[in-house]
N, C-alpha and C positions, 0 to 999 in steps of 0.2 A: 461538432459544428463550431463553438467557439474557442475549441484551440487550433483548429488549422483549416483552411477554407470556406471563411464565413460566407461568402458569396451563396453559397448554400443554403442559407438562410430565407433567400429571396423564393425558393422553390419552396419551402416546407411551410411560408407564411401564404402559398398561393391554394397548399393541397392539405394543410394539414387545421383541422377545423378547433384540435384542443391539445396544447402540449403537456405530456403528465414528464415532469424532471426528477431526477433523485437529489440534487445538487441545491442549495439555496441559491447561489449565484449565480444559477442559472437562469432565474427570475429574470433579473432585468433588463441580462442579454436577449429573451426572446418577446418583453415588453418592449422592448427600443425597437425590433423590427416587427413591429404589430402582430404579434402572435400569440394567441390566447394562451396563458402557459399558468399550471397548477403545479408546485412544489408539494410532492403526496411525500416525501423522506426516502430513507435508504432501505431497503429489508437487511440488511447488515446489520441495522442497530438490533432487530430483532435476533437473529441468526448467531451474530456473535454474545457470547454470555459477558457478565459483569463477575469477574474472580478476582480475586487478588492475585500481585502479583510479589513477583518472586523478591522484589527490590522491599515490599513490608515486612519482608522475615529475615532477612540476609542480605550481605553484601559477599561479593566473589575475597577470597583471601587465598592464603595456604590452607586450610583443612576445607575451604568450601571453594571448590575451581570456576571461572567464569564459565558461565554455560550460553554458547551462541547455538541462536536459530538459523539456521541458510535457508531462505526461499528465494528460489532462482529463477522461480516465473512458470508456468503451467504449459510452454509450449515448450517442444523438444528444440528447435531453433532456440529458445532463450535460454533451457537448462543449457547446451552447448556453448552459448558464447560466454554464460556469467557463473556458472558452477564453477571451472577453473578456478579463475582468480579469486572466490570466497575462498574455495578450498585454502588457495595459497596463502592468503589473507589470513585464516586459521590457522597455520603451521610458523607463519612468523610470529603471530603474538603468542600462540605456545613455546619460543623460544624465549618469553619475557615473565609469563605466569601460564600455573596451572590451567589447558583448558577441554573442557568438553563441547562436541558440538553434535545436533540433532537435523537432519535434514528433513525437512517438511516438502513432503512428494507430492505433489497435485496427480490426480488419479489419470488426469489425462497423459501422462509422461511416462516414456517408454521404457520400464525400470531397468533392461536388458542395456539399453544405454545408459542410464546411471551407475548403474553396475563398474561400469566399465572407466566409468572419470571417476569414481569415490577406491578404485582396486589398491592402490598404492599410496594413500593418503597416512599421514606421520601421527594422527593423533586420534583419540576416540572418538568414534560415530556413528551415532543410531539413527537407522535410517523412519522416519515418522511418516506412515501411510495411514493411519487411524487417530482421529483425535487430537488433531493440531493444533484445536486451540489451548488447552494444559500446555501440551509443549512450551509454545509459544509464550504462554505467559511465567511457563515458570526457568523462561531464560531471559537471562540477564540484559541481553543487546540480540539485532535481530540483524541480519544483512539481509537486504530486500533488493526483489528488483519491483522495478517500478510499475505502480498496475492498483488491480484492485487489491490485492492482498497487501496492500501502504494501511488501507483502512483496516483492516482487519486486525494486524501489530498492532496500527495504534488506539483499535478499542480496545485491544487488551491490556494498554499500555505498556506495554516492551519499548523502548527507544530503538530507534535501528539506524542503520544508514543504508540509502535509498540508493541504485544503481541501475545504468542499465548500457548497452550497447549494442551497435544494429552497424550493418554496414557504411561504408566510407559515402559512399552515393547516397542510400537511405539517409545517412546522418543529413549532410549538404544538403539535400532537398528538406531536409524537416525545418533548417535551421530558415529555412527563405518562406517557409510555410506555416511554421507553427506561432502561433501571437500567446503562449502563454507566460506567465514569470516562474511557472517551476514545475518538473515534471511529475512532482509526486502528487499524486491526490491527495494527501493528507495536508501536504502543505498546501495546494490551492484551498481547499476548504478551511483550514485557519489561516487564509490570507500573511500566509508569513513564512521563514524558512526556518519551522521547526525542529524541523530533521535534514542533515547534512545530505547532498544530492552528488554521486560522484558517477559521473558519462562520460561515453563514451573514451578518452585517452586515460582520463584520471578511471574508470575502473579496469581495474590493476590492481595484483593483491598486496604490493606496496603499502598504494594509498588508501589502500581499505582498510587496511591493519594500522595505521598511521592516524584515521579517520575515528575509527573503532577505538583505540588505545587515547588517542585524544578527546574524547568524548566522554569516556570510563573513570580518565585520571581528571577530571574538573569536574568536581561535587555538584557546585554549584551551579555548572549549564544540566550537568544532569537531571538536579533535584528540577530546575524549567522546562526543559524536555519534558519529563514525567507532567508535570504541572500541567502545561499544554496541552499533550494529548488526551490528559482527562477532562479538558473542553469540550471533546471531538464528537462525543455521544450529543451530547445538548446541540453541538454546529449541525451534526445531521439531519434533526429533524426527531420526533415522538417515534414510539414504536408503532407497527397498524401500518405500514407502508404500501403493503400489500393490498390492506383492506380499502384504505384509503382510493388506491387508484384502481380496482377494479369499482368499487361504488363511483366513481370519477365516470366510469365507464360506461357502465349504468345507468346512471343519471344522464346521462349523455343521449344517450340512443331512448332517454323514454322524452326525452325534451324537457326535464321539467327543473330545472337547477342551471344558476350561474355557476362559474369558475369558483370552486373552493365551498362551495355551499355543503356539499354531501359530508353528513358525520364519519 
């Protein structure tokens, strides 16, 4: 509702008697159009662990290879349009330094088609169907597409660069529709553009490899990157997300609590 068709709003303040959000900013967008609305957190913060990461033990060299993660989105429509270009993405900066990469499979994605786009790929790759958050944290950079798995990278703190692309029509209609300043969730929720966002033309495994190696080779935005996303836990909200808004729920139906009251 408040990245593309607010008008919407007007219906949900007529029908909807208590808003439970994951999102803090979502607050005031649905205070401004009169709508009771409780921030319970994200269950992510719970779901995803607190590990170290792979940037406290090592840096990628010659005896230790950069190790990227590829998440390419959990629909077979998005492994299809963004797998490619990570791939390709991967094979050119293997041209520059050692690298490994791990494909993290969303279970909903048709492996028989992945199969099929990783057949011919120039450099090492394990495909990660189990246990993707180790993966994930114990690789170096993350290529993302854009979605909820933005959050999940960055409570692991892996750095990534965020992608994504949709048809020429789809694009043009979102572009006259959508009122947000950034597509990644990670950045909406740190109000800022943490992690580099490359759509629709620019994802291409040029400018992903270009984006990726630019990002790796400057310490210093890095060491902020990292910095940043270790915000992210504390920007979402306490753990109990779950508990939180079903007692929301609760409390609701017996009548006896304002907004936010339920422990």
């Amino acid at each position: 509702i408040w990245a593309w068709r607010r008008g919407r709003v007007e219906q949900i303040a007529r029908h909807v008697a208590r808003m439970l959000v994951l999102f803090p900013f979502e607050v005031d967008f649905y205070r401004q159009h009169g709508v009771e609305v409780v921030h319970v957190g994200h269950p992510l913060v719970d779901e995803v662990p607190q590990v170290e990461s792979v940037w406290d033990r090592e840096t990628p060299g010659a005896e230790s290879p950069l190790r990227l993660a590829l998440l390419p989105g959990s629909r077979n429509s998005e492994v299809e349009a963004l797998l490619p270009p990570m791939l390709d993405a991967v094979e050119r900066m293997a041209r520059k330094r050692p690298v490994e990469a791990r494909l993290i499979l969303a279970p909903s994605v048709d492996r028989a088609r992945v199969d099929a786009l990783v057949r011919n790929v120039g450099v090492p790759l394990e495909v990660v169907e189990r246990d993707r958050f180790p993966a994930i944290a114990d690789s170096h950079l993350a290529l993302c597409a854009s979605g909820t798995a933005t959050l999940e990278v960055g409570l692991l703190g892996t750095p990534m660069i965020v992608t994504y692309r949709v048809g020429r029509l789809t694009y043009l209609l979102g572009r006259l529709l959508i009122r947000v300043p950034h597509i990644a969730l990670v950045n909406l929720v740190l109000e800022e553009r943490v992690v580099p966002e490359l759509v629709q033309g620019s994802a291409n495994g040029r400018d992903l490899a270009a984006a990726a190696l630019g990002l790796l080779d400057d310490r210093e935005r890095l060491d902020w990157t990292r910095q940043r996303l270790a915000t992210l836990r504390d920007r979402l909200g306490e753990g109990g997300a779950s508990h939180r808004a079903a007692a929301e729920v609760a409390a609701f139906l017996e009548g006896d609590s304002e907004p936010g009251e339920t422990p």
